[in-house]
Steps between C-alpha positions, in 0.01 A plus 500: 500500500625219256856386438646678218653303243881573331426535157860436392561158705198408210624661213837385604372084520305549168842600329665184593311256294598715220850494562483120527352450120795708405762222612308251395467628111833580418651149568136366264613745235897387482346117468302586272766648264733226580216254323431706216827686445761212530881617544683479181820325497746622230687189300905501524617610146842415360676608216843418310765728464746407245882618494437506088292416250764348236769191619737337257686184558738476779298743703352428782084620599436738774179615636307617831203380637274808637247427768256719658522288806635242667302190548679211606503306168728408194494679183449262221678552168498355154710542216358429170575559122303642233371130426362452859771275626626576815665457856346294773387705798799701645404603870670855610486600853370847541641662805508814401275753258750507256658157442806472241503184351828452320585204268771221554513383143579736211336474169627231297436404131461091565199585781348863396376562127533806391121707533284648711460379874227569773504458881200453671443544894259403726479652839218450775230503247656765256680430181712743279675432158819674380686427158900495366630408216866308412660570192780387312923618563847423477449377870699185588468358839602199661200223540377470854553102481891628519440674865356131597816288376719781568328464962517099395940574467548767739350259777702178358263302363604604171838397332665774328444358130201442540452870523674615203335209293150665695635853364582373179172372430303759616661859472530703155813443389485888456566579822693163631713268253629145606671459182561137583268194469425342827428109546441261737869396489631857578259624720615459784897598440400855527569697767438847610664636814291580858562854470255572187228410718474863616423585174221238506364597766540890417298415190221281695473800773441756198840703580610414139303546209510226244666632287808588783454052532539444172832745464637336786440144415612583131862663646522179720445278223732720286786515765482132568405529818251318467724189422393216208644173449816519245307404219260777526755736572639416156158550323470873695 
């Protein structure tokens, strides 16, 4: 009588082979969809948020860069008229998805023309366009060259003539009046005590407003205490 045979040790080694191709064709299928299916990759998008659309002189701009993400690099800016001329490139860190990007300067007649303006950003490959316009007011404000001599006198490298003859020149008589002439002969008899450099410096900071400057430098001028040589004293 011959050895009988276990039909299920066969059936069970020709199942293996099977099981094999299995684990071998899913990994062949995912390669193959990685070739022919590349992952997509979405580009960063950015977009400017502006405080408002209309500015007048004496205002200052305020707007927001919006990122989708964060990539590591600047934000480029430009600032240009309705004729095309414009700001260099103004780099803005972006550290955050929403990025407020507040100006020092405030619109001034000598540097801004009245119009519309456009500010266009660059970010990581994506750009975005956003539009304001400045129009014309009553607005008087102080020229930002003033801040610059008015830092020059509050450190002492400025004699205090030279910065009324600096205001003279360049502030609207509107809002400050020297109503004396200054020369090179007088310039440097006037004097204007330590303590007013708090107001300076208020003014520089942003506490005061420039028109709160201008009262204050007007009442000093007014009360004589900011003193003048006799002979301007006599014109006053």
């Amino acid at each position: 009588m011959g050895k009988s045979i276990d039909l299920r040790f066969l059936l069970g080694k020709l199942k293996k082979p099977k099981m094999k191709v299995r684990n071998v064709t899913l990994p062949i299928i995912l390669a193959i969809s990685l070739v022919f299916f590349p992952a997509v990759y979405a580009e960063p998008s950015v977009t400017i948020i502006m405080e408002k659309t209309t500015y007048s002189y004496c205002e200052r701009l305020f707007y927001t860069i919006e990122v989708s993400e964060i990539t590591g690099d600047n934000a480029i800016i430009h600032i240009r008229d309705e004729t095309g001329k414009g700001s260099s490139a103004i780099p803005i860190p972006i550290t955050n998805l929403q990025n407020p990007v507040p100006s020092l300067i405030a619109f001034q007649a000598e540097i801004f023309p009245l119009g519309k303006y456009f500010i266009d950003v660059e970010y990581s490959g994506a750009e975005f366009t956003s539009e304001f316009n400045l129009i014309d007011s009553e607005n008087i404000c102080i020229p930002e060259v003033i801040k610059q001599f008015l830092i020059e006198w509050l450190n002492d490298k400025m004699l205090d003539g030279y910065l009324i003859d600096a205001i003279q020149k360049y502030v609207d008589t509107k809002l400050i009046d020297i109503p004396f002439e200054i020369n090179d002969e007088n310039i440097r008899e006037i004097d204007i005590p330590d303590w007013v450099k708090n107001v300076g410096y208020w003014w520089v900071q942003g506490v005061i407003s420039d028109e709160d400057f201008a009262q204050v430098v007007n009442y000093l001028i007014d009360k004589k205490i900011i003193s003048f040589p006799t002979e301007m004293v006599n014109e006053i």
